[in-house]
N, C-alpha and C positions, 0 to 999 in steps of 0.2 A: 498409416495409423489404424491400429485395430478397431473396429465398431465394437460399441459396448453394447451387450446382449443379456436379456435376461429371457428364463425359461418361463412360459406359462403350463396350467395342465388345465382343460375342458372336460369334463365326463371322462377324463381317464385320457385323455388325446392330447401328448407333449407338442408344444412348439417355440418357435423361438422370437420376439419381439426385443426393439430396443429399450423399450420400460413396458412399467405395469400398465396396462387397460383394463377397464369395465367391461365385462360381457356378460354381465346378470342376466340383460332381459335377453339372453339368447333360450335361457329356461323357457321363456313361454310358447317358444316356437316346440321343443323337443327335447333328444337326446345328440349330441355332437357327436357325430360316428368318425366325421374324415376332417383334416383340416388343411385346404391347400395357403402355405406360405412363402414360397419362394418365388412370388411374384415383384417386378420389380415395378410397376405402376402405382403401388401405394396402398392399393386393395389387399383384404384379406379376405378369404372365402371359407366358409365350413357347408361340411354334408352335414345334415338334420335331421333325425327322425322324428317324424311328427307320432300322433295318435295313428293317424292310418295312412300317412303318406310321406312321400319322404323331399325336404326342400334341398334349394341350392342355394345359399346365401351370398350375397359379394356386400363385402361390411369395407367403408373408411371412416378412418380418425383414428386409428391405432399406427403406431409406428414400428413398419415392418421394417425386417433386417437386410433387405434389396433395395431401399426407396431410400431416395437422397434427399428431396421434394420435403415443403410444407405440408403434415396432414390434411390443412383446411384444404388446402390447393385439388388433395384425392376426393375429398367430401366431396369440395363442386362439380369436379369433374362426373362422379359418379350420379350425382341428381339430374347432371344434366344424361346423361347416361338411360336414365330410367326414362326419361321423357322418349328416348331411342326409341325405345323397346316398347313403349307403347303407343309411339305415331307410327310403328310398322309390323306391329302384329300380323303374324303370316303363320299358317301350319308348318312351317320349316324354320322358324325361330323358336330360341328355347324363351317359353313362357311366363312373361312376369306378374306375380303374385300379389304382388305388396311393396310399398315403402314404407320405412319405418325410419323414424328419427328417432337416435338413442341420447342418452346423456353424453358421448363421448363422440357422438358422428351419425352417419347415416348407411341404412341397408337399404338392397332391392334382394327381395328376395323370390325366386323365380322354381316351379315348379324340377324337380328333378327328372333329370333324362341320363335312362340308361346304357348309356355308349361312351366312346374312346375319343378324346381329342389327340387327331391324327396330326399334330406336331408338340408332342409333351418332351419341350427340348430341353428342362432339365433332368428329366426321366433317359430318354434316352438321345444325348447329343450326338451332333455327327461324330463319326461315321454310323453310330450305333442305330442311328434313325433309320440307315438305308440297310441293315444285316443284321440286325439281332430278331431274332425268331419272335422275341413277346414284343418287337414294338410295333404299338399301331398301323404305322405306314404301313412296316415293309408287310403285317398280315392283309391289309386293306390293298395294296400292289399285286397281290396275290391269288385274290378273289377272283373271280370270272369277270370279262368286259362287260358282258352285259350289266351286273352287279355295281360296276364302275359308272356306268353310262347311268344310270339311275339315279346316282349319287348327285351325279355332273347335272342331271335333269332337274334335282330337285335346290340346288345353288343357284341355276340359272332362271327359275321359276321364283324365286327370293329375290333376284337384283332386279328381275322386272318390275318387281311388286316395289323396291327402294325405289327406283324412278321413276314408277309412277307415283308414287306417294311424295318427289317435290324432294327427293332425298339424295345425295352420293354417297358411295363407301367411300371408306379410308381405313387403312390399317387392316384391310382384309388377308387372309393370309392361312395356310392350311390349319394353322392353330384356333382356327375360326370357322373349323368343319369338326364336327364330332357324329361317327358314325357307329349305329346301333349291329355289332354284328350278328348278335343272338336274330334278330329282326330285318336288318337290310335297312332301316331308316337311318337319314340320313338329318342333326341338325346344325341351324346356324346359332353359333353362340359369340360373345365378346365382341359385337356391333358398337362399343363404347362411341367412339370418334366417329362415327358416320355424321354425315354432316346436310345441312338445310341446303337448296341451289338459291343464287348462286354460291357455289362458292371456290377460291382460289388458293395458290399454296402459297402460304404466307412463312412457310419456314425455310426453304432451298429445297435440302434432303429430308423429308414429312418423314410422319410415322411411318412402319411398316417392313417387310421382309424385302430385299431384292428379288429374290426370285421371282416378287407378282408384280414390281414395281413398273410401273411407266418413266418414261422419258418425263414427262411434264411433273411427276414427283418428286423430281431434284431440282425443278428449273422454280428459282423464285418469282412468283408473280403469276405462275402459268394458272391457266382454266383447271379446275378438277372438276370432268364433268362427263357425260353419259361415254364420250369414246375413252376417257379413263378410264371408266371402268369394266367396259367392252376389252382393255388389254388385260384389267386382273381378273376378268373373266377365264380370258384366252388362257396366260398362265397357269391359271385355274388346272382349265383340259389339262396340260403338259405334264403339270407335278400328278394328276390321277391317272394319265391314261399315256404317256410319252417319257420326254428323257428330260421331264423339269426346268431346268434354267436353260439345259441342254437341247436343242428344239429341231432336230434333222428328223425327214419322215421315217428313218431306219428305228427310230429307236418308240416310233409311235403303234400302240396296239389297237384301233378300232376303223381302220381303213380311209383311203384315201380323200374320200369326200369330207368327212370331220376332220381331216389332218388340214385340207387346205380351207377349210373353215374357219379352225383353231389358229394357224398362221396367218391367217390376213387379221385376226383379231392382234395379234402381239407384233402386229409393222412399227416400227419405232416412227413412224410417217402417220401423225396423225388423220390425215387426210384417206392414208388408205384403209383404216380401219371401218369395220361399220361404225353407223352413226349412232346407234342406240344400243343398251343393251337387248330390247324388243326388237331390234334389227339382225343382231348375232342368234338373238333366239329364234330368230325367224330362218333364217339361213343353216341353223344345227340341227334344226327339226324335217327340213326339207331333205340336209345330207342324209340324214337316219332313215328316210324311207329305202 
């Protein structure tokens, strides 16, 4: 069955919704420059140009053309969302601004950050992800190790900060790195689903990408917990600096010691993983010397 689609226009910026929305009070933020909708989460996002600055909005209650879901259902999600973003404020998170409740739903609107999310899969889907010249990855694959390693430095200086802060990830994933090339920064975005400890996987297969996924993210019931995420760390290494899902030391660029660092973090044997993510960080900083 065809979805039925109507067009909207913002400041001049077409996009496509299943009915009409209210976006009046996006006026008082700006001018609408960019408008990302082909999210399938529920969310709608716009670039904003403010007076002298420029936001990153993530709006629900509108019914976008990828979401199957109840809007109220994206509203909660995203409030709780915003509580994320500020029980873990970190200089390596993208920085939230403000909530706003509208007549039709609710924004967090978070400070703009000029870089590339290094997995824009419907920009550029595989194969295109791994060989087209303008896509993020494969330019960020390309860069210097050092440049890599920096990157990896400032991810794994963020997860500390989640687990010390009484938090897990979930749903982490390279779409959840957005890297400044002009600059060399490096930040974390789309922290949505991070979640309180304890806590467990209550779905079987959870949110998330295989390539970063754990064993215990498919198993119903299991712990998600600091050696979880010590694996989507380790993954992490492999998609920036190795052969991704693919994980032999041949295809790894930054030398022996971080390789057998990086593979004892992704043991499918929870047992042989480190124990913390402060643990793997403890041990990736030693191989670096």
């Amino acid at each position: 069955m065809a979805v039925r689609a109507v067009e909207v226009s913002i400041d001049g910026i077409r996009f496509v919704l299943r009915r009409e929305h209210d976006f009046t009070w996006l006026r008082e933020l700006g001018r609408v420059f960019r408008v990302f909708d082909q999210q399938d989460s529920g969310n709608l996002s716009f670039g904003v140009q403010g007076r002298d600055r420029r936001f990153f909005v993530k709006y629900a209650g509108a019914e976008t053309i990828h979401y199957g879901g109840r809007p109220e259902e994206a509203v909660s999600r995203l409030r709780h969302a915003a509580g994320v973003y500020e029980a873990l404020r970190h200089p390596n998170l993208v920085n939230l601004l403000a909530r706003i409740d509208t007549p039709g739903g609710f924004a967090a609107v978070f400070e703009w950050f000029d870089g590339e999310d290094l997995h824009p899969h419907r920009a550029f889907p595989a194969p295109l992800k791994y060989t087209h010249p303008d896509s993020p990855y494969f330019r960020f694959r390309r860069l210097p190790v050092a440049r890599r390693l920096a990157a990896m430095d400032a991810i794994l200086d963020f997860h500390c900060h989640v687990e010390a802060s009484g938090y897990v990830a979930v749903d982490f994933y390279d779409g959840s790195i957005m890297y400044g090339f002009s600059t060399g920064e490096t930040m974390i975005c789309d922290i949505d689903l991070y979640q309180r400890k304890p806590y467990y996987n209550t779905m079987g297969r959870m949110y998330g990408s295989s390539r970063f996924m754990s064993p215990e993210e498919f198993t119903l019931g299991a712990v998600i917990d600091g050696r979880t995420n010590v694996f989507n760390m380790g993954a992490a290494a492999f998609v920036l600096l190795g052969g991704a899902k693919d994980r032999p030391a041949a295809k790894w660029e930054a030398g022996k010691a971080l390789f057998e660092v990086a593979a004892r973090a992704v043991s499918t044997e929870r047992s042989l993983r480190h124990a913390s993510v402060a643990g793997l960080k403890e041990a990736w900083d030693q191989a670096m010397k």
